[in-house]
MARSE-663699 format. One record per residue: x, y, z of N, C-alpha, C, O in turn. Coordinates in steps of 0.1 Angstrom, whole numbers, plus 5000, padded with zeros to 4 digits. Each point is the difference from the previous one (the first is absolute). Layout:
XYZXYZXYZXYZ...
END
This chain:
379955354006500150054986499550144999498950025005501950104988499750084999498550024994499349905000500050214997498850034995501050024988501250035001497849964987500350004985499050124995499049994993501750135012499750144995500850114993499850094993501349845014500850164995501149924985500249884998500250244996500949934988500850005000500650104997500249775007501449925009501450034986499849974988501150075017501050064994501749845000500950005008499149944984500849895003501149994992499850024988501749955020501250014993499849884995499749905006500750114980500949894988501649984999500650095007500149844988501150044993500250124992501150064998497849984998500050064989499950155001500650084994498449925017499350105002498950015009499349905002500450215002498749985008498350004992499750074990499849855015498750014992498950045012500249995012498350064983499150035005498649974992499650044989499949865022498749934993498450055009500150095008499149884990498850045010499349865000500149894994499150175018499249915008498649934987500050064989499449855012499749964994499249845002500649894998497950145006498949865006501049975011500649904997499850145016500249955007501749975000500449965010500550064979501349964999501050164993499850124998501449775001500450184994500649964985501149944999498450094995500549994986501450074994500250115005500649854988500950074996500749924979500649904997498850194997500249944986500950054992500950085004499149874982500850094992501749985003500750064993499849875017501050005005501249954985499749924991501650165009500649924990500749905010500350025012500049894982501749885003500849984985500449884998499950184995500649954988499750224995499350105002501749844991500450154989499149944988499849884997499550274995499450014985500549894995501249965003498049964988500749874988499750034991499549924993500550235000499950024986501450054998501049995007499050074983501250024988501849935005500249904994500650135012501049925002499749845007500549894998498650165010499749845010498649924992499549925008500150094985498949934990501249885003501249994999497949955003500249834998501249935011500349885001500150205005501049995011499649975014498950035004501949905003499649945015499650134999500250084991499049905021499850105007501150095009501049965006498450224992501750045010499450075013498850025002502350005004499450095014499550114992500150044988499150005026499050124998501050125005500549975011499850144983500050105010499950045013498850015003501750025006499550055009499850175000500750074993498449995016499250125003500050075011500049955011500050194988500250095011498550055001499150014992501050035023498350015004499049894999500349884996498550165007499349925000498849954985499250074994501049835006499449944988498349984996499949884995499350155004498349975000499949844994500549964990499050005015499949865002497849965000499349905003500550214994498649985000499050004987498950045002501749914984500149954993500149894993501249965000498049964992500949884994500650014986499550064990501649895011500850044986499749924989499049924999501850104991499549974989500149904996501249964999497749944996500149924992501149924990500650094992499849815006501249964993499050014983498849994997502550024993499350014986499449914995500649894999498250114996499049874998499350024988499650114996500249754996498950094990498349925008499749935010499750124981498050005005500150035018500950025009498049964990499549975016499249905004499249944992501050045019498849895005498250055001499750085009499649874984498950035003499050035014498850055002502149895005499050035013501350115011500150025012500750024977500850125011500350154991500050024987500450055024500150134991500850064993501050025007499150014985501850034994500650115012499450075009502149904987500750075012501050084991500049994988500950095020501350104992500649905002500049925009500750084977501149895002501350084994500050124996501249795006501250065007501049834993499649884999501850194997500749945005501250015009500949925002498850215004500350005015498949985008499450095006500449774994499149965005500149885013499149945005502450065000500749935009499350085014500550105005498249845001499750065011499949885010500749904998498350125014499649915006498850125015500350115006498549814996499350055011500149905012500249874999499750215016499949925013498550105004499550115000500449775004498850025010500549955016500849915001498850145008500249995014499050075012499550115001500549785006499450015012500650115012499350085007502249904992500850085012501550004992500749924993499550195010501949944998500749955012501250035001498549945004500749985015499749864996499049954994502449965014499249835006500549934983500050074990500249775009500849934992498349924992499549915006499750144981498849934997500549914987501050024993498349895005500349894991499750094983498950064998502049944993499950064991499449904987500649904997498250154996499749994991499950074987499350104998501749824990500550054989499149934988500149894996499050234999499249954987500850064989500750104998498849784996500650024984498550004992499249925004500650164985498750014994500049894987501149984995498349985001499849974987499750014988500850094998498549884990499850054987501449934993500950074995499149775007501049954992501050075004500150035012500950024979501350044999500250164994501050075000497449934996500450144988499250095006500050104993498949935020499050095001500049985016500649915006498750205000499649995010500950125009500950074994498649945022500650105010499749985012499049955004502050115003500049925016498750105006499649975011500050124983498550095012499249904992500449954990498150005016498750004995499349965011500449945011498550094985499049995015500049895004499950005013500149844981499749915007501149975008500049935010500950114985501649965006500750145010501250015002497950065003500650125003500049895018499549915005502050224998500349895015499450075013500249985012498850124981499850025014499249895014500149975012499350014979499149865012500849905005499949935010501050054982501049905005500950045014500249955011500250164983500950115011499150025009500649955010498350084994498850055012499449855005500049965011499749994982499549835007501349965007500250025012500949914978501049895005501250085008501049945005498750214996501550035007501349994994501150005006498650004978501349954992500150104993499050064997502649994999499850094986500149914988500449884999498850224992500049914987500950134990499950125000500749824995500350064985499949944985500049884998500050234990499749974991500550094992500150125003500349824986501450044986499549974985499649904994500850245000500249994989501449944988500850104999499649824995500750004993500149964986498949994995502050004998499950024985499649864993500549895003498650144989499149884993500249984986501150054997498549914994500249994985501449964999500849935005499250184979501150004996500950075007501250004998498350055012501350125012500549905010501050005006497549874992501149985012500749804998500149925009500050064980499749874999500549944985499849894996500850234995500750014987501349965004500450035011500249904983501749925005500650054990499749964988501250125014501550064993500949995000500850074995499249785012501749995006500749954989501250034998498249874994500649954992500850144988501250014996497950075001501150124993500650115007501050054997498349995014500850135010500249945014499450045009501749834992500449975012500250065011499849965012500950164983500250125008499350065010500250005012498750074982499150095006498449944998499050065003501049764990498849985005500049905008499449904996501250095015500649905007498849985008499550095005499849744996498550015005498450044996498949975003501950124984498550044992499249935000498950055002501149784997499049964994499149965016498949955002501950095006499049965015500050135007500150015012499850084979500350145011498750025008500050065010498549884985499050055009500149925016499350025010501649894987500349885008501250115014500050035012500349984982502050065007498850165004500250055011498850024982499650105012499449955007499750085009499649804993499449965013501049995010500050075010501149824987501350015010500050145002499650045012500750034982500950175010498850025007500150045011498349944983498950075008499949925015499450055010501249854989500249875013501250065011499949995012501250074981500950005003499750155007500650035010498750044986499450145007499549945011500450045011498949894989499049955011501149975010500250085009500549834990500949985009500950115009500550015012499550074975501150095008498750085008500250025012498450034983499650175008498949915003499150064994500449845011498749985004500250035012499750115005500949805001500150015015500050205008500450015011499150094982500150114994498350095006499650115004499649734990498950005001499049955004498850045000502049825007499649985016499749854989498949965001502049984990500049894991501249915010500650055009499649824987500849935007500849964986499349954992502050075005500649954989500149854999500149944989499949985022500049885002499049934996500249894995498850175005498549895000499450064988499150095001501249884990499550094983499349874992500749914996498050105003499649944988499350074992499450105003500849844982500150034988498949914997499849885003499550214989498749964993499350024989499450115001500449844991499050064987499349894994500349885000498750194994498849914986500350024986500450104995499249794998500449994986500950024999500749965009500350124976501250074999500949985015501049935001498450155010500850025013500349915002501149995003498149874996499749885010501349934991500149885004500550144988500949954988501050035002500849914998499650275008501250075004500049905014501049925001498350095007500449925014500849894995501250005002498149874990501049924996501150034993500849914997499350235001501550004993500950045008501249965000498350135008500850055017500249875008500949975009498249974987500949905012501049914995500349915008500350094976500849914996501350174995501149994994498450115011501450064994500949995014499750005012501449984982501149995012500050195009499950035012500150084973500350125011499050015006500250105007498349834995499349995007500349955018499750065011500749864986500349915011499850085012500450124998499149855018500250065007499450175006500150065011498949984971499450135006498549945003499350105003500249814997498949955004499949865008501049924999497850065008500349905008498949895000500149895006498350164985499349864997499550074990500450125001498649854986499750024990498149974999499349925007500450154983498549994995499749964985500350104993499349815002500049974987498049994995499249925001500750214993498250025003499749934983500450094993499249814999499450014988501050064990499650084990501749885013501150074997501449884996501150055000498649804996500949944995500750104992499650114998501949814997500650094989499349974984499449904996501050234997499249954988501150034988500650105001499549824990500450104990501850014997500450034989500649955023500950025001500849944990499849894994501650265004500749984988501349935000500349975011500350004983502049964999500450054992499450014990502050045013500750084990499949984988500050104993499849775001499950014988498750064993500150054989498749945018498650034993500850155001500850034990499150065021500250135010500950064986499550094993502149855005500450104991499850004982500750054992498049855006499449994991498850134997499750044989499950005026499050065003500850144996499950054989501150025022500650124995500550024985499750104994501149784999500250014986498350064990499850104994499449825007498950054997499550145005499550074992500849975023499850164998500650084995499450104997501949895002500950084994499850004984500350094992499249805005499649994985499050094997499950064989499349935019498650104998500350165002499550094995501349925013500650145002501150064987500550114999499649794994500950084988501750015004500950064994499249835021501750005000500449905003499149945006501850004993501349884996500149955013500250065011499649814986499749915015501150005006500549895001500150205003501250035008500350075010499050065005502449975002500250115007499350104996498850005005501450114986499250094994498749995003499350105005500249764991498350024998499550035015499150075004501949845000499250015018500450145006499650055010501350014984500250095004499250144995500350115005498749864984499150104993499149955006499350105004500149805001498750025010500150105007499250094999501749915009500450125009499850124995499850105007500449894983499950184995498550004998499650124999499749825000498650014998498950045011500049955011499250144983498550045015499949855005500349894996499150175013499349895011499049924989500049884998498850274993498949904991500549934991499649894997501650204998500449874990500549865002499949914992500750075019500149905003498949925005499949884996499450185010498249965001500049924989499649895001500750184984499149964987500649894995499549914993502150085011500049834998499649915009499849894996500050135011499049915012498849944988500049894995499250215003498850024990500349924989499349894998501550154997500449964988500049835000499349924993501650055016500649855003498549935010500149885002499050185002499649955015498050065003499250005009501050034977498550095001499750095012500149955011499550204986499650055006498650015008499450115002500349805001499049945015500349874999500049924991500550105029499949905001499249875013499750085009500149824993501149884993499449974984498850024997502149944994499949974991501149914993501049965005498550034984501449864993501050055005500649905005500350244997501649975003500350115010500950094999498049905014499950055007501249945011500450075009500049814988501149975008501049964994500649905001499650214990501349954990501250045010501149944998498750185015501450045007499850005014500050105008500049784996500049915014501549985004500850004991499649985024500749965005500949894990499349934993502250075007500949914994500849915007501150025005498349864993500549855010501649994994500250034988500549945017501649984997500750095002501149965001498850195000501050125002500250025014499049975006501950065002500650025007498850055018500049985012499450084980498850085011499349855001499549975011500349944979498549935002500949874996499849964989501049965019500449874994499249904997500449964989498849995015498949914997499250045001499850115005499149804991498650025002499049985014500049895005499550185001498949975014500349825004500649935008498450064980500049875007500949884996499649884999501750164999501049924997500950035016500549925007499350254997500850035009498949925009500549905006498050154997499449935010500549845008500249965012500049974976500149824997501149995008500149895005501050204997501649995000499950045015501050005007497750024999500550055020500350124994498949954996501450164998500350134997499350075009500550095007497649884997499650135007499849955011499050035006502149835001499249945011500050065006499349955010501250174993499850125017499250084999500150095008498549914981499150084997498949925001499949904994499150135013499149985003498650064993499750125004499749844988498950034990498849984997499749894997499250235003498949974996499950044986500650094994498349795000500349954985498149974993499549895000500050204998498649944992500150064986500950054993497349945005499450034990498250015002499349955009500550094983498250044997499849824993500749924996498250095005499249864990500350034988500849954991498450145009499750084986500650084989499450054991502149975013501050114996499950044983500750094995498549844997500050024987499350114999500350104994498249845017498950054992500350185001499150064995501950015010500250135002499550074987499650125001500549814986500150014991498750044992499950044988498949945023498650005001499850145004499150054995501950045015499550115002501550124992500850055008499349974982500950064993499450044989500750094995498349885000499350024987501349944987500750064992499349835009501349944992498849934987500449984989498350005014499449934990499549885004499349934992501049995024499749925003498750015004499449904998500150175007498750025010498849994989498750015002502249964984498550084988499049825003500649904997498350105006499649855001500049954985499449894998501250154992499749934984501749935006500049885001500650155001501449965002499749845003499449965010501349954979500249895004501649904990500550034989499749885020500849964992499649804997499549915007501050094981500149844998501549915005501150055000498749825003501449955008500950014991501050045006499349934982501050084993501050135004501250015002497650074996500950185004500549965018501050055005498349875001500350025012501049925001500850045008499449844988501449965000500950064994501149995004498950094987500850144996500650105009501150064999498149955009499850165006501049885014501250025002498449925003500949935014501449954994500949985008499349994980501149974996501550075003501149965005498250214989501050105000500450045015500950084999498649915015500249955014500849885007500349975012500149974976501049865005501050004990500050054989501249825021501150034992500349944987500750044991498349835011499749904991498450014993499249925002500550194990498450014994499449904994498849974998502249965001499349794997499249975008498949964996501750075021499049975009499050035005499449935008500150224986498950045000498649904996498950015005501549914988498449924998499849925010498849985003502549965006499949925011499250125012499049985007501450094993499250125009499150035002499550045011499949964976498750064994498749895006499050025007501749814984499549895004499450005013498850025004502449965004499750005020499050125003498949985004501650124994498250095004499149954994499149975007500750004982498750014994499449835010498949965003502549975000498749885008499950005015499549935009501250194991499550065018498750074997499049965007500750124984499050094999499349974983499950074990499749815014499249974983499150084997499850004988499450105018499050064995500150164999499250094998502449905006500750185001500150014984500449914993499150265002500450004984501550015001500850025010499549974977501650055000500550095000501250014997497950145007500450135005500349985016500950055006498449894997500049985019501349904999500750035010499849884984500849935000501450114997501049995006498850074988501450074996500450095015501149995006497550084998500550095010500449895012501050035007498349864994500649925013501549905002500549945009499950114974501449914997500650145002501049975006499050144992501150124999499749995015500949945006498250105001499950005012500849935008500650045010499549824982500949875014501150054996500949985008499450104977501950004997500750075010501250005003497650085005500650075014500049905010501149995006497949964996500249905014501349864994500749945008499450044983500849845000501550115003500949995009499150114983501550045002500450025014501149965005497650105000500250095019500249885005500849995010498549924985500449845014501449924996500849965008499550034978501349934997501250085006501049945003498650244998501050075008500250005016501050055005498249915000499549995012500749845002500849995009499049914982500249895004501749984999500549945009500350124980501650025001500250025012501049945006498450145001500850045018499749865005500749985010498649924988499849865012501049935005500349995012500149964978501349885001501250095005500749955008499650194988501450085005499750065015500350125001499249845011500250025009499450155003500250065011499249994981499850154999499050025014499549925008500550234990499250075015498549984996499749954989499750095018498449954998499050064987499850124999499849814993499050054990498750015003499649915008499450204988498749995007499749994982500650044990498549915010499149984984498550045008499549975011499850134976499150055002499250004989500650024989497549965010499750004989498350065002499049965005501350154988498750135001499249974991500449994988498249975014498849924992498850145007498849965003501650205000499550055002499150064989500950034992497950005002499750024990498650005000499649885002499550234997498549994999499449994986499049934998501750144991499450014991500349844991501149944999497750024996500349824991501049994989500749914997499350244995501150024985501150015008500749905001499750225006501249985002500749945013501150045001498549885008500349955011500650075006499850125002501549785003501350045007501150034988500849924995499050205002501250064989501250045006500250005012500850034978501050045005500250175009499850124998500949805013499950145010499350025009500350085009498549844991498850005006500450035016499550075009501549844990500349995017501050125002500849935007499650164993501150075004498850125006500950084997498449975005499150085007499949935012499650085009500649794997499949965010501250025011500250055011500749874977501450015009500550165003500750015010498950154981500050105006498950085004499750124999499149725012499150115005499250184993499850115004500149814983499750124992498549964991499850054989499649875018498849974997498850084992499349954991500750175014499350124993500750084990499550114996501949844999500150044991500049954986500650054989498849885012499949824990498649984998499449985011499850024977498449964999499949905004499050005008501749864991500049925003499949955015499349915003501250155004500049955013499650165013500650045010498350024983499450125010498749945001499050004993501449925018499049945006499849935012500849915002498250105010500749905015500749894995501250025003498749914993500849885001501050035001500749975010499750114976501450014994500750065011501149965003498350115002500850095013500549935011501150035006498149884997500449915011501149864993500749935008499350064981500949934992501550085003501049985006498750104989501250134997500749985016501149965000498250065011500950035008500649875008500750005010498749874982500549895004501649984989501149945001498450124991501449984995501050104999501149974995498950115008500750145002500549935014501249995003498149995002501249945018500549894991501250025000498549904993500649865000501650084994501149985005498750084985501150064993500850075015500949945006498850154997500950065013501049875009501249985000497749945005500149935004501549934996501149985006498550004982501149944993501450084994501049934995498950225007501150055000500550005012501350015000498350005008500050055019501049815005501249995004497949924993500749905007500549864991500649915006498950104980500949904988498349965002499550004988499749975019498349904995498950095000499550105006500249854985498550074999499150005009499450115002500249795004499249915008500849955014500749895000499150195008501049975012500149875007501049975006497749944992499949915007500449884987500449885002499450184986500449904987498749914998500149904993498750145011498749894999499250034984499749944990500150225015499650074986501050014990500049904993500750195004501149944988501149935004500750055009499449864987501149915007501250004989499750044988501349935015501149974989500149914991499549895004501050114985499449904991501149865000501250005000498249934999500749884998499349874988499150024992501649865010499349884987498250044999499350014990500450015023498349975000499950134996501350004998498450124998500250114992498450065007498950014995501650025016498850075008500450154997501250045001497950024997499950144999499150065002498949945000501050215002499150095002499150024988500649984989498050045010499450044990499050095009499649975011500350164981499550125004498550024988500150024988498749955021498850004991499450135002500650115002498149874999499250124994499850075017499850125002500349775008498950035012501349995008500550095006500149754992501049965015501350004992500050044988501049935019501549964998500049865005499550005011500949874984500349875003501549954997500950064993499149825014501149914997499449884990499049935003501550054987499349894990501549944997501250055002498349824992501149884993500050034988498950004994502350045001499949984981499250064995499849954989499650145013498550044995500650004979501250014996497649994996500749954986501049964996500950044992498749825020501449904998499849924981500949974992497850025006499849954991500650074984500649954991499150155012500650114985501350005002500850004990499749995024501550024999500449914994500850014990498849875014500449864995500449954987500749914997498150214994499650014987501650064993500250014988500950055024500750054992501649875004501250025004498349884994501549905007500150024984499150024992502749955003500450014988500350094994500750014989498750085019499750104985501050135009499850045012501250024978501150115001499250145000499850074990499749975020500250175002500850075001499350075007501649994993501350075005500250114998499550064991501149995019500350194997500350034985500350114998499649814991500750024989499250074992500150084991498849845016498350064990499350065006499949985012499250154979499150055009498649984995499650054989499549875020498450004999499150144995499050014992501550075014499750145010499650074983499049964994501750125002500650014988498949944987499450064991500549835011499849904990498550065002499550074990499749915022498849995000499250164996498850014996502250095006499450104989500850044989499550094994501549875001500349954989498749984991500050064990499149845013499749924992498150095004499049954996501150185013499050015006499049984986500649954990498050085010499149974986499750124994499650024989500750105022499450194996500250034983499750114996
END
């Protein structure tokens, strides 16, 4: 393998780009695959990008898709809605390496493919793999459905954040191999929001075939729409914009800035988020991009040639503990009333919320009903990740690994959401959480386990440590010190959810700051 010094100059379709060296690898960002999606193309598939004469700088990351607030623990970025890019990281361009494709998170409406914990360099320099990572259109840019009034030219709107991951897949395919990527051996991976797109990539048909096993991080689906909610949703923005739920109207979004369209976001969706209608413009189950739902396609053998790792944190609520949302205040308490309230609006059936509430409280009689709430939002992640995990059984599907991160020093907020993705990209010191020996030696047990598992379909080559999942529901759980193989681990809570309807229809997520106490 070459030395990673000099700044490697590499043909695209498109154009040539030039990236620099970078910890050991060679970075190259900023890249487009899709043409600008503002003013004619707002709300439209995605289109080709341009191609370019000379050489391109590629040693930048591009801009941000349009978002409103920020995340408190990241930095605001330029944002853009030419914001169709994607970064590789690489070891060599020479020679065929197993490709990994992150998708970021922040639900549906926020978030970008650079941040430190997720940056690919360690992945690229440890595992010998390139990694890449993409920005695409979120909110209302990318997830507003128009078809019902501008058939024409909003053909897919309502899944367009969906359809630029496809072309950003379909780049991969065509120029990795470019960069010393193997087009063949591509997995696709993300947390939260991301961990949601994966399930939706693996049920879209123009998916099919650009990837070859999947990663599902604390990232069930949440929230998802059907045409009917979806062109309920556009009629209402067009109402708030002052034009006629029609051709026209969808056709005056378009005439509008980037902010102002922002401001119906705002308007409809509050500006910070998550919040009550923070997922009012999610992915659209029934339209043509997205025929069913994950785990209807799961149930059906749909992803049996995909092979998948599938967890969650313990603790995925308590995130909610380090955001300053009003939880952390110690006066904060609730009585079982509001708390059967507050879990209601998380299910499909809010009747069943008292049955819910009940079963914790006689797993944990002496938990208050604040600790109860965060450990019921908490499981709305694990019962979904395992009922998704469990659709692939009976259809013959390729191997599922279930994994379950109980990594967590501090007692308020445990194993929160995300907790574990500093491990899987060996980025331990970039995370408060896990800058620490242990975490380091955690980190690089799972950073191979993931290579591993892009490189040969298992995590665990011999299958002793994570084994594939079957009836006995053996899985990985990744603690503070070791990595194990455990049975069912909170088989008991799960248990707590027989009966009871979770479904992509509803979102927990949402609800629980929704209702934050600030």
């Amino acid at each position: 393998m070459p030395a990673v010094t000099e700044s490697p100059v590499i043909e695209t379709q498109n154009g040539r780009v030039q990236g620099r060296a970078d910890s050991g690898v060679w970075r190259f960002t900023g890249i487009p695959y899709g043409a600008d999606t503002g003013g004619a193309n707002r709300f439209r598939r995605p289109q080709p990008v341009e191609s370019w004469s000379g050489v391109r700088d590629a040693t930048e990351f591009g801009p941000s898709a349009m978002q409103l607030g920020a995340h408190p623990d990241r930095p605001s970025r330029q944002m853009s809605e030419d914001c169709l890019v994607l970064n590789v990281w690489t070891s060599g361009t020479d020679g065929k390496r197993p490709v990994l494709f992150w998708i970021h998170g922040g639900g549906f409406f926020q978030g970008s493919g650079h941040d430190p914990i997720t940056d690919g360099s360690a992945l690229a320099a440890r595992g010998d793999v390139v990694v890449v990572s993409v920005n695409h259109r979120l909110g209302i840019f990318g997830f507003l459905d128009l078809e019902s009034f501008d058939p024409e030219d909003s053909d897919g709107s309502g899944n367009a954040g969906l359809l630029d991951l496809v072309a950003a897949l379909t780049w991969v395919r065509d120029n990795i191999a470019s960069f010393g990527g193997d087009p063949d051996a591509v997995h696709i991976f993300g947390h939260s929001g991301g961990g949601a797109k994966v399930s939706a990539l693996m049920s879209m048909p123009q998916a099919r075939g650009l990837f070859h096993s999947a990663g599902i991080h604390g990232g069930p689906p949440f929230g998802l729409g059907n045409p009917d909610r979806a062109t309920a949703t556009a009629a209402e923005v067009m109402s708030v914009a002052g034009a006629p739920a029609s051709t026209t109207g969808a056709r005056a979004l378009r005439a509008l800035s980037s902010t102002g369209v922002l401001g119906l976001q705002s308007a409809l969706a509050g500006d910070r988020a998550p919040v009550a209608g923070a997922m009012r413009f999610t992915p659209v189950v029934g339209r043509a991009a997205l025929p069913g739902s994950p785990q209807e396609f799961f149930s059906t053998g749909g992803t049996a040639d995909i092979s998948l790792i599938i967890g969650t944190a313990r603790d995925e609520a308590r995130f909610a503990l380090r955001g300053g949302w009003g939880y952390e205040n110690p006066s904060f308490a609730l009585d079982r009333a509001e708390l059967v309230r507050r879990v209601g609006h998380g299910l499909d059936d809010s009747a069943s919320a008292d049955t819910v509430v009940e079963r914790y409280h006689r797993l944990a009689p002496d938990a208050t009903w604040a600790d109860l709430l965060f450990d019921i939002l908490s499981d709305q992640f694990r019962i979904r990740t395992v009922r998704l995990a469990a659709a692939r059984l009976p259809g013959g599907s390729s191997d599922t690994f279930l994994y379950l991160c109980k990594l967590g020093d501090n007692p308020q907020t445990g194993a929160f959401h995300g907790v574990e993705m500093p491990l899987f990209f060996n980025t331990p010191d970039a995370a408060d959480w896990t800058n620490r020996p242990e975490a380091h030696r955690i980190a690089a047990d799972v950073s191979n386990a993931l290579v591993r598992f892009a490189t040969t379909g298992r995590p665990d080559q011999r299958g002793e440590l994570w084994p594939a999942l079957t009836e006995t529901w053996d899985q990985l759980v990744i603690g503070n010190d070791t990595v194990s193989t455990r049975r069912a681990p909170l088989a008991e809570r799960m248990t707590a959810w027989d009966g009871i309807l979770a479904t992509p229809r509803t979102d927990p997520w949402s609800t629980l700051f929704l209702d934050a106490p600030r």
